[in-house]
Legacy VTK file of the C-alpha trace (Angstrom):
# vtk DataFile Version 3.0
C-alpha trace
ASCII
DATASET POLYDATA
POINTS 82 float
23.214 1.193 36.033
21.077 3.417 37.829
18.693 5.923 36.555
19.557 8.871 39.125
22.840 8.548 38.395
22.651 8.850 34.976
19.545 11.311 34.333
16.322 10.201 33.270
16.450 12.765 29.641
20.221 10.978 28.966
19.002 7.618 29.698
16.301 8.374 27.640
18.107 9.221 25.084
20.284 6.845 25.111
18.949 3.733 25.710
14.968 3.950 23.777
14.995 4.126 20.065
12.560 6.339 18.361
10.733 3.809 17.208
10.463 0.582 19.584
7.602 -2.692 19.525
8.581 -3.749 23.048
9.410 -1.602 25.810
9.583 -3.239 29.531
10.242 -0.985 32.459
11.302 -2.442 35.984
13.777 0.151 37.421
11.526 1.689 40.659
10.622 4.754 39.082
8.953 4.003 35.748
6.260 7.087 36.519
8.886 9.310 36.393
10.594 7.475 33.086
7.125 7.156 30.968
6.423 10.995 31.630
10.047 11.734 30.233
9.293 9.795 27.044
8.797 12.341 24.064
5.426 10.373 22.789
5.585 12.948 19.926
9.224 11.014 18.166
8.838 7.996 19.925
6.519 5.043 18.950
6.550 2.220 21.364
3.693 -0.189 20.457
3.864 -2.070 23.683
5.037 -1.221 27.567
5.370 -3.827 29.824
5.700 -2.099 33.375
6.278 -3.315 36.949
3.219 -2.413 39.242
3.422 -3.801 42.499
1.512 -1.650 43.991
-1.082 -1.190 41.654
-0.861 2.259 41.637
-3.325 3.932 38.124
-1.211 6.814 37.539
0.539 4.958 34.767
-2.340 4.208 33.551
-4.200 7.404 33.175
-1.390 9.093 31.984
-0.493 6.311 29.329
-4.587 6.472 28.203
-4.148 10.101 27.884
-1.086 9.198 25.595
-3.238 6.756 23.289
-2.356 3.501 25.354
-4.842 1.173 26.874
-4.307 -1.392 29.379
-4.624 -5.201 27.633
-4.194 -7.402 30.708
-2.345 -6.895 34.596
-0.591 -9.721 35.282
0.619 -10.366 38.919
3.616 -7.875 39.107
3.119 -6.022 35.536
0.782 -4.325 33.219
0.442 -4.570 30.139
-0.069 -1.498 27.537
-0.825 -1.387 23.574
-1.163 1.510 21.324
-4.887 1.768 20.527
LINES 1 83
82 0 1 2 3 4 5 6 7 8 9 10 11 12 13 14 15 16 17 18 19 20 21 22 23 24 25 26 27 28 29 30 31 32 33 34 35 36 37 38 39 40 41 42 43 44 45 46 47 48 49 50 51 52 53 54 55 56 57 58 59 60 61 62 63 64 65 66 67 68 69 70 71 72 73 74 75 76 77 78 79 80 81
């Protein structure tokens, strides 16, 4: 399945509960996929995110959403709610 071809607000809703303790994202755009997630219905107490290029922009947004980074591991990051 590919994200494009399905919409990011469909897959969204579709596919992420509104209440989830494990979400991991490896798909190519998971930037674009966090900032679609409504952090005001959804509780996700841990993201597990590909970063290969260990780009912050995940970061600082998910910090700005109440996340902070627990460990990077050698593809991934790790993010708990504070």
């Amino acid at each position: 399945m590919y994200i494009s071809q399905l919409g990011q607000d469909r897959f969204i809703d579709e596919f992420f509960e509104k209440r989830e303790n494990l979400t991991f994202l490896d798909v190519g755009s998971q930037f674009n996929i966090v900032q679609s997630i409504d952090f005001d219905i959804t509780n996700i107490k841990v993201f597990i995110i590909e970063n290969n290029y260990k780009e912050t922009n995940i970061q600082e947004y998910l910090e700005i959403k109440g996340y902070q980074l627990y460990k990077k591991l050698e593809w991934d990051d790790i993010f708990t709610k504070k």
